[in-house]
Phi, psi and omega in degrees: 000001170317347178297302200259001180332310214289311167318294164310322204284339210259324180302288190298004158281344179259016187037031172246039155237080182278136212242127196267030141275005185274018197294296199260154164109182174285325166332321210265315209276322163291301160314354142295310167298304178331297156304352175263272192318331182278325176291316159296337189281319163290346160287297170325277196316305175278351181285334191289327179275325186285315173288316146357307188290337148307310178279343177233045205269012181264019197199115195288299204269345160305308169316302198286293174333243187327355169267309206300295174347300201292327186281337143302311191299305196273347152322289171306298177307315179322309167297317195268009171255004148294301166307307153315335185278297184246030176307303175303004171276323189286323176287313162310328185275334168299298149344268200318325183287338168291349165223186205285155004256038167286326233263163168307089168289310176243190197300324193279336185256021126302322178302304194310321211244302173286350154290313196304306204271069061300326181302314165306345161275308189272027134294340168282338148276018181250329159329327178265296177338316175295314195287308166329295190292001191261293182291337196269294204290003156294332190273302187310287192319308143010279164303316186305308189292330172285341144299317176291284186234042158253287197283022158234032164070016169306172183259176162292327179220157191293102184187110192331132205225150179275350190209146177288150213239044179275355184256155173305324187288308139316341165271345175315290183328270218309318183296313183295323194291332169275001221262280189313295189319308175285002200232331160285345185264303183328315190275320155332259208300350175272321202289316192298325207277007171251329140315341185253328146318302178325308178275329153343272185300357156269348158296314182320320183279293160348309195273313213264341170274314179320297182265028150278326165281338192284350181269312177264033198268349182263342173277339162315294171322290178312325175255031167264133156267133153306181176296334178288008193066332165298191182264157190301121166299192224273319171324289183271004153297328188282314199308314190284289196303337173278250154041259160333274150021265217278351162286329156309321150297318147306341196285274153339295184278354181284300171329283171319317166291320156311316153320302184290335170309329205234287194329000000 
């Protein structure tokens, strides 16, 4: 699974990967509040636009500005609350995928398994390009707003704030918050919207082995021997194809089951 690392490595810098060699100790401890602070700060940031939207709802192209904002933000709380939710689940189908009955029998459904994991590679490069390109135009807009509207104390973006930012120090506060905010939702959605294809297409590589084996069950059937090298009587052919069948069968609800835990 070394295929998706890179994804994992980007959750857990946004702390929404908690790592259960951390249950005890301060690691755990800290890395919870990390994780209690990246979520407040991207909650905070859209609970601020949804009330927002009250306050300029008399000014049309203001309205239209903070809903698209608010509606990308609850996009994003959505992804990270799936993830958060459902790491451990996420970790079973990884796990799982790693053993029988996933893993790879003959040569073809190694083929079968090394496309998938090239493909699951250029997702990791397309992980880095969306984050270049995600984080740079972040940076950009940034930079624009500290020229633009810190010296007439403006915020970057429009939003209801509970207390006034007429002291410096509050408005810096409100200003870092909305900065962190937009620099957490952005790497959150390049980190989510590129991992969940990633594990997709390795249910798809499952699936595409499943039914290679469910194809050669007959040809199977055909080059089984007894121990004498002869061919199966009519008996242990049946014995063997209920067999194949039900590895195939098992095969199939391990898939489904594993999907539904996270899909």
């Amino acid at each position: 699974m070394s295929s998706l690392s890179y994804n994992i490595f980007v959750l857990r810098c946004l702390g929404l990967w908690y790592s259960d060699d951390w249950i005890t100790g301060w690691k755990a401890k800290i890395y919870i509040g990390y994780t209690a602070l990246i979520v407040l700060i991207l909650y905070s940031f859209t609970l601020s636009h949804f009330i927002m939207l009250y306050e300029c709802i008399d000014d049309a192209n203001e309205f239209a500005n903070t809903l698209f904002m608010l509606l990308t933000l609850i996009a994003i709380c959505g992804k990270m609350f799936n993830i958060v939710s459902k790491r451990q689940a996420i970790e079973k189908i990884m796990t799982a995928l790693q053993t029988d009955p996933f893993t790879p029998e003959d040569p073809t459904e190694l083929s079968i398994n090394s496309e998938c994991i090239r493909k699951i590679n250029f997702c990791r490069l397309y992980t880095i390009l969306y984050g270049i390109l995600t984080e740079s135009t972040c940076t950009m807009l940034t930079l624009a707003s500290l020229n633009r509207d810190v010296p007439r104390g403006d915020l970057p973006y429009k939003a209801w704030l509970p207390y006034t930012i007429s002291s410096p120090n509050a408005y810096w506060f409100a200003y870092s918050h909305q900065t962190f905010g937009l620099y957490i939702a952005a790497t959150t959605d390049v980190a989510f919207d590129t991992f969940v294809p990633g594990l997709m297409m390795m249910t798809c590589g499952q699936i595409q082995i499943f039914n290679h084996r469910f194809e050669k069950i007959f040809e199977t059937l055909k080059s089984t021997t007894d121990p004498n090298g002869d061919a199966l009587h009519l008996e242990d052919q049946a014995i063997a194809e209920k067999k194949l069948v039900a590895d195939c069968i098992e095969h199939h609800t391990a898939i489904f089951e594993s999907s539904i835990l996270f899909f």
